[in-house]
DRENFI-49694 format. One record per residue: x, y, z of N, C-alpha, C in turn; residue in one letter; residue number from 1. Coordinates in Angstrom, 2 decimals, decimal comma, padded with zeros to 5 digits. Atoms other than C-alpha are relative to their C-alpha. Layout:
REM residues N
    n_c1    n_c2    n_c3   ca_c1   ca_c2   ca_c3    c_c1    c_c2    c_c3 aa   i
       X       Y       Z       X       Y       Z       X       Y       Z  A NUM
...
***
This chain:
REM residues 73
    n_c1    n_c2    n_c3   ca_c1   ca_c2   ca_c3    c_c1    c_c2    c_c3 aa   i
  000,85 -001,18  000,00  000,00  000,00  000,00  000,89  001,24  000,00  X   1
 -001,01 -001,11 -000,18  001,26  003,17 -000,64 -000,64  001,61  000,36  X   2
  000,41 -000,45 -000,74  000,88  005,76  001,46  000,18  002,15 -000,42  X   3
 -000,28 -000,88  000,36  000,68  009,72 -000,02 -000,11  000,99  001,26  X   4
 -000,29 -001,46 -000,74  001,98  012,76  002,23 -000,24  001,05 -000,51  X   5
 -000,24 -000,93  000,51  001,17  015,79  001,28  001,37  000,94  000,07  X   6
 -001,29 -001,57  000,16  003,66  018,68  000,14  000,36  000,50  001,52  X   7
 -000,46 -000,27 -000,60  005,90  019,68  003,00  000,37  001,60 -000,50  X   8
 -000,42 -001,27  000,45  006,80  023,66  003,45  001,31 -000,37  000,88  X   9
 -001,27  000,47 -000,81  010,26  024,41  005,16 -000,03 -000,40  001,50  X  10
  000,18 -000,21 -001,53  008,92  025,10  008,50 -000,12 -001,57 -000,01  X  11
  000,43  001,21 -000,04  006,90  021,70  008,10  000,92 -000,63  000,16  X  12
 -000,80  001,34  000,41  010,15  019,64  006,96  000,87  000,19  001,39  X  13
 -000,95 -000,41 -000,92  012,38  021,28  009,67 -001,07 -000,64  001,44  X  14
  000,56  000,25 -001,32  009,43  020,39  012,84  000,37 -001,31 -000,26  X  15
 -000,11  001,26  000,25  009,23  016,62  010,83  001,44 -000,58  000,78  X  16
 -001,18  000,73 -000,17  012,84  016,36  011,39  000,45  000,36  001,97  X  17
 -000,21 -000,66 -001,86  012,76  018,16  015,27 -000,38 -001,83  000,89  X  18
  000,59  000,80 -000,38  010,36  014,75  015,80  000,91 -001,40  000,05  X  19
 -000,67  000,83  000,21  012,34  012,38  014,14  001,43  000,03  001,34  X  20
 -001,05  000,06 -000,64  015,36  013,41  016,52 -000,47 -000,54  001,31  X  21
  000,64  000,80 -000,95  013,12  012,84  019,39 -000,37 -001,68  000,33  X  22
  000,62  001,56 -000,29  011,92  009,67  018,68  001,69 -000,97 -000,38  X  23
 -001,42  000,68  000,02  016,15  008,58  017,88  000,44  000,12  000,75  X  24
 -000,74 -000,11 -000,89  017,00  009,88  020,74  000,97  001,00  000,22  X  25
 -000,91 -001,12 -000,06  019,36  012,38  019,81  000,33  000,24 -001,70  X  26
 -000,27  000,47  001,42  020,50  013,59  016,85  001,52 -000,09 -001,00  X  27
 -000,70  000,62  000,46  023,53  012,13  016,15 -000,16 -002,01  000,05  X  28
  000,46  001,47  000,47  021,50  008,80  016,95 -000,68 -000,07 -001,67  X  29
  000,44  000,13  001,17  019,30  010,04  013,76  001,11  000,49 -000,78  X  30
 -001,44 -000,25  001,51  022,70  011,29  011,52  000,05 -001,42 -000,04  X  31
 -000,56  001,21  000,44  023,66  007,70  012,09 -001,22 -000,72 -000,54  X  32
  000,68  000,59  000,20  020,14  006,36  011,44 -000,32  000,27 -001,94  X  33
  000,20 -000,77  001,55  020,28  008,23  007,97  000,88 -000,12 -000,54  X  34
 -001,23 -000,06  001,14  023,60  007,99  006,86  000,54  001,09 -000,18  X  35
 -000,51 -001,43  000,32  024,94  011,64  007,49  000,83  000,25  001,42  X  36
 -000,63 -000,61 -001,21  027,32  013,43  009,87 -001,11  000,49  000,72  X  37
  000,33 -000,35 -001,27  026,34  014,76  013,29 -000,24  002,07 -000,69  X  38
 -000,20 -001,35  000,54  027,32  017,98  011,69 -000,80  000,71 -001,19  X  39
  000,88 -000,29  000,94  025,33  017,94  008,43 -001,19  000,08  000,35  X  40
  001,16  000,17 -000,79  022,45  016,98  010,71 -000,08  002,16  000,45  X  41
  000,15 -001,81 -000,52  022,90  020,54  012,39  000,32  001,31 -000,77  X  42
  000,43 -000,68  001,51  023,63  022,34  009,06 -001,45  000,91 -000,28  X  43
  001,49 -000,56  000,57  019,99  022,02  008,28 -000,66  000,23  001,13  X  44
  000,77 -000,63 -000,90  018,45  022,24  011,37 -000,18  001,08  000,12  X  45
  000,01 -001,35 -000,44  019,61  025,41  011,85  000,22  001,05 -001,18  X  46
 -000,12 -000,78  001,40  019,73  026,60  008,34  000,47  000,33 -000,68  X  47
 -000,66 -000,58  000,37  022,25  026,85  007,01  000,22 -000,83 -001,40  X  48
  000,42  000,86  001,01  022,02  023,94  004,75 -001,69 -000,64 -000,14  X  49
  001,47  000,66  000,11  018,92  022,32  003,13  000,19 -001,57 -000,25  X  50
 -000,46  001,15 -000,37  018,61  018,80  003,48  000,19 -000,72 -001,75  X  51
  000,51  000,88  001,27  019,46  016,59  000,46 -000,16 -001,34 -000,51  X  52
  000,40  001,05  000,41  019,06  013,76 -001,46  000,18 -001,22  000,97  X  53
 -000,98  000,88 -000,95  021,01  011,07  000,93 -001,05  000,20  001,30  X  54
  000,85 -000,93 -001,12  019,35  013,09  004,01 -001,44 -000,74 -000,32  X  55
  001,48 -000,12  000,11  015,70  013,21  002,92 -000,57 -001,40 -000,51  X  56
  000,46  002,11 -000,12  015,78  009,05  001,78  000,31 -000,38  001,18  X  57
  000,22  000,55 -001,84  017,00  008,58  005,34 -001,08 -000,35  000,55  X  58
  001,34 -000,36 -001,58  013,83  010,30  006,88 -000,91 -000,82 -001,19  X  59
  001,18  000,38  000,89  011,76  008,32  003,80 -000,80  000,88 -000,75  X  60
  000,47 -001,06  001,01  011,32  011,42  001,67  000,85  000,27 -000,89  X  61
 -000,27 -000,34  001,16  011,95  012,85 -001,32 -000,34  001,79 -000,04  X  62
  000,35 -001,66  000,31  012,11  016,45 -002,90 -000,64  000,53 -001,14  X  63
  000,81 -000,16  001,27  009,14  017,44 -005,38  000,28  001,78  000,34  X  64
 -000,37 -001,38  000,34  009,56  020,66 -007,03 -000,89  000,34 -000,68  X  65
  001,96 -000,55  000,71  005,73  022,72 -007,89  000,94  001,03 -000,54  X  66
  000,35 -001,29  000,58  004,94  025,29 -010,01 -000,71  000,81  000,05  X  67
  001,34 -000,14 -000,14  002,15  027,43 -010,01  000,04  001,91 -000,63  X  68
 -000,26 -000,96  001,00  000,97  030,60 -012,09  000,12  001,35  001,33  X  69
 -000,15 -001,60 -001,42  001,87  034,22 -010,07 -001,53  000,52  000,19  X  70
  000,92 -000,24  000,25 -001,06  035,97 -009,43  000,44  001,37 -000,62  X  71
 -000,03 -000,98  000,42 -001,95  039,06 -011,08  000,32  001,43  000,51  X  72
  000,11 -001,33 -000,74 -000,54  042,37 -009,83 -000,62  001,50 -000,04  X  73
***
């Protein structure tokens, strides 16, 4: 069965990943549960990086990229 998430914003992806650290325990338990430094982990947390490819299959996501028309000014 496959299971659809909706669209994540940044705030969203950044709380997702606040949770995930919680429920690892720490988060150099989740860097290791993902496959990333301790350090890349805190990168994105704190913003300085955005998470990528490697990262975001860890947590069981992916990165879709919308479009959508401007509105009229």
């Amino acid at each position: 069965m496959v299971v659809s998430m909706k669209p994540m914003k940044n705030d969203e992806i950044l709380a997702y990943i606040w949770q995930r650290i919680e429920r690892a325990g720490s988060q150099a338990a989740l860097a290791r549960e993902c496959g990333i430094s301790p350090q890349y982990l805190n990168y994105v947390i704190s913003g300085r990086q955005e998470p990528g490819p490697k990262f975001l299959a860890g947590l069981g996501l992916s990165r879709v990229i919308t479009y959508q028309e401007q509105e009229e000014r």
